[in-house]
VMD Tcl script that builds the backbone (N, CA, C; Angstrom):
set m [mol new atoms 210]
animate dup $m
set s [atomselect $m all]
$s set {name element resname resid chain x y z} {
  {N N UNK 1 A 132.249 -5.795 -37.080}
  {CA C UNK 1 A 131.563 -4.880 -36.198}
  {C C UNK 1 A 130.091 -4.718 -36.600}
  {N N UNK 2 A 129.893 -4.714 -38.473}
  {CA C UNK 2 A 128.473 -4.364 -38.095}
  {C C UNK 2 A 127.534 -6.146 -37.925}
  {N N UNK 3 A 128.607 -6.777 -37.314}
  {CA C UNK 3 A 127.140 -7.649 -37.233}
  {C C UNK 3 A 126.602 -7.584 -35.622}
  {N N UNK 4 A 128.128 -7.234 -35.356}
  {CA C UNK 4 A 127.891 -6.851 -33.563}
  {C C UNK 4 A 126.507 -5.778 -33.362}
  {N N UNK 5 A 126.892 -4.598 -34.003}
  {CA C UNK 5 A 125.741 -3.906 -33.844}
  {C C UNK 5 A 123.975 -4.234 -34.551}
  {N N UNK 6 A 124.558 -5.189 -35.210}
  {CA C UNK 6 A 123.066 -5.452 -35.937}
  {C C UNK 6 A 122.226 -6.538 -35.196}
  {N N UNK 7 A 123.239 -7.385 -34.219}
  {CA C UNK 7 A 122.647 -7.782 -33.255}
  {C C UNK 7 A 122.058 -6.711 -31.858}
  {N N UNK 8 A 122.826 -6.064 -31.898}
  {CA C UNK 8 A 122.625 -5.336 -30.836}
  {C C UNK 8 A 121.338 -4.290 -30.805}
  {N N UNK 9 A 120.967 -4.054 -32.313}
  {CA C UNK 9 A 119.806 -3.203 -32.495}
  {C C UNK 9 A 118.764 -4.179 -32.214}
  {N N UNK 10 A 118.906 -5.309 -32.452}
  {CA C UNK 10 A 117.371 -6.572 -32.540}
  {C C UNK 10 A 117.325 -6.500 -31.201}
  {N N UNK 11 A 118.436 -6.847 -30.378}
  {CA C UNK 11 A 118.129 -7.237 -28.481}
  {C C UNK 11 A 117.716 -5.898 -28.006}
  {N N UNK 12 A 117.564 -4.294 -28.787}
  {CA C UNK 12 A 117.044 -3.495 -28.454}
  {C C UNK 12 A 115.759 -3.443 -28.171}
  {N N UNK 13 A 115.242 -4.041 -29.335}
  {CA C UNK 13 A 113.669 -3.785 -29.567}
  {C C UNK 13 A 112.677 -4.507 -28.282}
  {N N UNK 14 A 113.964 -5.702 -27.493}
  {CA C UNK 14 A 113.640 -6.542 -26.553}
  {C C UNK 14 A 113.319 -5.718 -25.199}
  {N N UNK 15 A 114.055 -4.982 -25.058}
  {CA C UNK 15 A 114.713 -4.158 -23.710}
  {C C UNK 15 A 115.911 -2.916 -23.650}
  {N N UNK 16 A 115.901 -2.464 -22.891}
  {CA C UNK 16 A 117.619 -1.554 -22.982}
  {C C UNK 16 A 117.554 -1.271 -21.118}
  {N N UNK 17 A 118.089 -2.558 -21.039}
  {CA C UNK 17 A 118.668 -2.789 -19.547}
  {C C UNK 17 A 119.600 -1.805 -19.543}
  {N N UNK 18 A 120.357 -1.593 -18.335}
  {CA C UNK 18 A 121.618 -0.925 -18.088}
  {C C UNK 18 A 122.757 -1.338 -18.359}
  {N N UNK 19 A 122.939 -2.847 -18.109}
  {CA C UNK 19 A 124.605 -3.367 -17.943}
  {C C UNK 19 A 123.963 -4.628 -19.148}
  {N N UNK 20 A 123.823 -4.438 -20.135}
  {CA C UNK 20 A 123.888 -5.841 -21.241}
  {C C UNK 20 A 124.719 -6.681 -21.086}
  {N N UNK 21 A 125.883 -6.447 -20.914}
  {CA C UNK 21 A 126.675 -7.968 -21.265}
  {C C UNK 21 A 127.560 -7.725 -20.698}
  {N N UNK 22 A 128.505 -8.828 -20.491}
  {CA C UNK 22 A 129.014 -9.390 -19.575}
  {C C UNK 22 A 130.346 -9.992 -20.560}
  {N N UNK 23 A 131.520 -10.473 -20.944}
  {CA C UNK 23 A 132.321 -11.053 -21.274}
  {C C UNK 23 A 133.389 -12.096 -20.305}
  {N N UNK 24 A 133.416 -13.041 -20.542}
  {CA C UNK 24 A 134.383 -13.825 -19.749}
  {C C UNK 24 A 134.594 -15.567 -20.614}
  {N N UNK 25 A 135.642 -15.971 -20.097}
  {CA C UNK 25 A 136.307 -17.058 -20.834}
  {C C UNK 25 A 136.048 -16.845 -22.158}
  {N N UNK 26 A 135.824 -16.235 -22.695}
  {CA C UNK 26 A 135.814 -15.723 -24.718}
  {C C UNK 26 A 134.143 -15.883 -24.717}
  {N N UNK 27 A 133.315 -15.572 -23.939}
  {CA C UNK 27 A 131.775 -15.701 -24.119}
  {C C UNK 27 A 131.444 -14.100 -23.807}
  {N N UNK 28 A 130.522 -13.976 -24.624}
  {CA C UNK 28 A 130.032 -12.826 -24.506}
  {C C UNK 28 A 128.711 -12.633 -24.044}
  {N N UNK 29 A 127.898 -12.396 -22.937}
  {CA C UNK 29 A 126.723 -12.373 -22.562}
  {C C UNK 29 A 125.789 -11.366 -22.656}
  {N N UNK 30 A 124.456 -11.658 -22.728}
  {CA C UNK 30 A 123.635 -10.396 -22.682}
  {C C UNK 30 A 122.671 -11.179 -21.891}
  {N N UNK 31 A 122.475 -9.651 -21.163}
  {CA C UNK 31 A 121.660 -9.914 -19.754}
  {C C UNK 31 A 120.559 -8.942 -20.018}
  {N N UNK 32 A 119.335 -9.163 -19.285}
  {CA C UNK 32 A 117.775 -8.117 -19.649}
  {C C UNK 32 A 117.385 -8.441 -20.752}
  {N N UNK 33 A 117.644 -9.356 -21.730}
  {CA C UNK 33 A 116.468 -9.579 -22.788}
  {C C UNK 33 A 116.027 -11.042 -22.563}
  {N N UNK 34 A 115.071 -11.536 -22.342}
  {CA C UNK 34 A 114.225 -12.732 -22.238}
  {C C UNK 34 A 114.591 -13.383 -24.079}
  {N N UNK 35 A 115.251 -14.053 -23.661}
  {CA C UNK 35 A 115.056 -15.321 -24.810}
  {C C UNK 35 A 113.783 -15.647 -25.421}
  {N N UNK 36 A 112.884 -16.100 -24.266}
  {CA C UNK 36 A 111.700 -15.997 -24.509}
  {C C UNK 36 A 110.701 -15.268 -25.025}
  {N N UNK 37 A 110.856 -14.032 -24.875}
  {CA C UNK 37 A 110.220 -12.565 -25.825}
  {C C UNK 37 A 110.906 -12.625 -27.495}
  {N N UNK 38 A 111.530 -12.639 -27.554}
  {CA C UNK 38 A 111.967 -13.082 -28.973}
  {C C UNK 38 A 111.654 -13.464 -29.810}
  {N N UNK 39 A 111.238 -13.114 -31.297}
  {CA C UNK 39 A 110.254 -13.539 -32.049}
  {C C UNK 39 A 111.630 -14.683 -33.024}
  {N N UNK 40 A 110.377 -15.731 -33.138}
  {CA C UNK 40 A 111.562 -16.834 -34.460}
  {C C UNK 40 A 112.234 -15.981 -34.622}
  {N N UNK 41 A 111.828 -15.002 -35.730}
  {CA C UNK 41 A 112.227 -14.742 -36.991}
  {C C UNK 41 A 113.765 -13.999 -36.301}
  {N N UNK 42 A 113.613 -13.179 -35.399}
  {CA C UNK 42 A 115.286 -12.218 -35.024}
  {C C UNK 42 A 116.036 -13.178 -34.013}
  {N N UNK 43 A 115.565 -14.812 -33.168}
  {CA C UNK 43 A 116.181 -15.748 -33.321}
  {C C UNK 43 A 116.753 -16.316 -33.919}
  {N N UNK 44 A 116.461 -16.524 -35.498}
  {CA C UNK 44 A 116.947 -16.826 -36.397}
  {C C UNK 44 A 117.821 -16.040 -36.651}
  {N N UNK 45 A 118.397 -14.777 -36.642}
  {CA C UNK 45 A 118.623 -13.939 -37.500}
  {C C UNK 45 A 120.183 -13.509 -36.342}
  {N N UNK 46 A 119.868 -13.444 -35.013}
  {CA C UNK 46 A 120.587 -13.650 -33.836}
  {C C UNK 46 A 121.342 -14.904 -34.235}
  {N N UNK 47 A 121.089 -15.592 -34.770}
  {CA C UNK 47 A 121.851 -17.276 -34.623}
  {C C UNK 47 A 122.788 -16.523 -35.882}
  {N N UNK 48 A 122.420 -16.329 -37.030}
  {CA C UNK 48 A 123.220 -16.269 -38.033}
  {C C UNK 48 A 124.659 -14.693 -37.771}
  {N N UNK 49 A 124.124 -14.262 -36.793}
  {CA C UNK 49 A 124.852 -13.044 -36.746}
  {C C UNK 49 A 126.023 -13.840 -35.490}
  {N N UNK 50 A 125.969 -14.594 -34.544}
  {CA C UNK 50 A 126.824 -15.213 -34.164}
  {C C UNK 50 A 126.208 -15.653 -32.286}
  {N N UNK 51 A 124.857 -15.285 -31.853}
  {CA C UNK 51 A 124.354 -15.463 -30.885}
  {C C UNK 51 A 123.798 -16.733 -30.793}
  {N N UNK 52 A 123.139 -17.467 -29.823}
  {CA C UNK 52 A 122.573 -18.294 -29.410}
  {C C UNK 52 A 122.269 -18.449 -27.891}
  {N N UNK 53 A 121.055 -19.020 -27.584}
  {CA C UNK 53 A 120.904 -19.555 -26.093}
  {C C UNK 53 A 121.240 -21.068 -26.083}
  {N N UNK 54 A 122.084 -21.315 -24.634}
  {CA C UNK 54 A 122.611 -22.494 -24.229}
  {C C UNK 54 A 121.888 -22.837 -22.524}
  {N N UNK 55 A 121.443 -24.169 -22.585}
  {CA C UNK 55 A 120.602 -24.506 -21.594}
  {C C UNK 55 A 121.612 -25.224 -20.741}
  {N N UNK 56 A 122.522 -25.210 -21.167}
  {CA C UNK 56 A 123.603 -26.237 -19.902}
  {C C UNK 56 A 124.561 -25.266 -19.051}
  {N N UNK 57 A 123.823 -23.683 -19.467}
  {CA C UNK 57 A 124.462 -22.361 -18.226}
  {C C UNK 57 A 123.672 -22.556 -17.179}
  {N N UNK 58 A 122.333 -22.833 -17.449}
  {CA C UNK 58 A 121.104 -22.872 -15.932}
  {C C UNK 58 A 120.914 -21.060 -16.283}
  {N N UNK 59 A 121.104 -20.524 -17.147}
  {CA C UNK 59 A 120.644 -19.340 -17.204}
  {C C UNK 59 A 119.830 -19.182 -18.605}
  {N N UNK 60 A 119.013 -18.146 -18.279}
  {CA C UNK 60 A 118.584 -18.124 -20.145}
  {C C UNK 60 A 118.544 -16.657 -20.583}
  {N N UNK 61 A 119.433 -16.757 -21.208}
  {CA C UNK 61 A 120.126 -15.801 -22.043}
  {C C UNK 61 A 120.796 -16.154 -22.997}
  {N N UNK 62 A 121.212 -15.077 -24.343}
  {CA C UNK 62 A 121.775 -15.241 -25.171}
  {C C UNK 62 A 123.302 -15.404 -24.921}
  {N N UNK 63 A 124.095 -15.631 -25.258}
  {CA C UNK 63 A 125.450 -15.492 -25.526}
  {C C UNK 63 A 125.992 -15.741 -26.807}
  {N N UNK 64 A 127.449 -15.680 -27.097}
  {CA C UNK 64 A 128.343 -15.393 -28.393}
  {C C UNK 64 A 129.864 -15.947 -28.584}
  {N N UNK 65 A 130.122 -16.612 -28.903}
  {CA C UNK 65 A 131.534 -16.890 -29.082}
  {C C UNK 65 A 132.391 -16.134 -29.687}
  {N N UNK 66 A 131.442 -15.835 -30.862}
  {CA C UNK 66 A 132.142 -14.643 -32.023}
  {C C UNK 66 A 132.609 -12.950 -31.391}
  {N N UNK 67 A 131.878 -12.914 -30.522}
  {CA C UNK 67 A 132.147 -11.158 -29.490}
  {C C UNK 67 A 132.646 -11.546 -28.423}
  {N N UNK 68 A 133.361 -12.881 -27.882}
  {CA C UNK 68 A 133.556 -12.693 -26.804}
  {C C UNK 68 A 135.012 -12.214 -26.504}
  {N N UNK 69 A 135.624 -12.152 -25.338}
  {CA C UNK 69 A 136.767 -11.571 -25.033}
  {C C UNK 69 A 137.738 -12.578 -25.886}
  {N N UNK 70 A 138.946 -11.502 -26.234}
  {CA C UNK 70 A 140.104 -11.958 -26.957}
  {C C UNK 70 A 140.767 -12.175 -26.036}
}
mol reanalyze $m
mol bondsrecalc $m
mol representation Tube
mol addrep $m
């Protein structure tokens, strides 16, 4: 749990949309933070906590394998 939230404080500093994320087929999504606004360094730090962006959604956003639905 706390890496869930320790991600969740970094995609703060990005935005605090209304509806963040999204879960489906065991992926966990977050929606309202630009990938792109993102500095390396909490990219990096997002990757090690269990996030990443994937370019073969046609969307750009983060997602998670590690939070997604059981």
């Amino acid at each position: 749990m706390d890496d869930l939230i320790e991600a969740l404080q970094i995609f703060r500093k990005y935005g605090n949309p209304d509806y963040p994320t999204h879960c489906e087929h065991d992926v966990m999504y977050i929606y309202g933070i630009e990938p792109n606004d993102v500095s390396k360094k909490d990219i990096k730090r997002l990757n090690e906590l269990g996030f990443f962006t994937n370019d073969d959604t046609g969307e750009d956003l983060f997602q998670s394998f590690k939070f997604g639905s059981a």
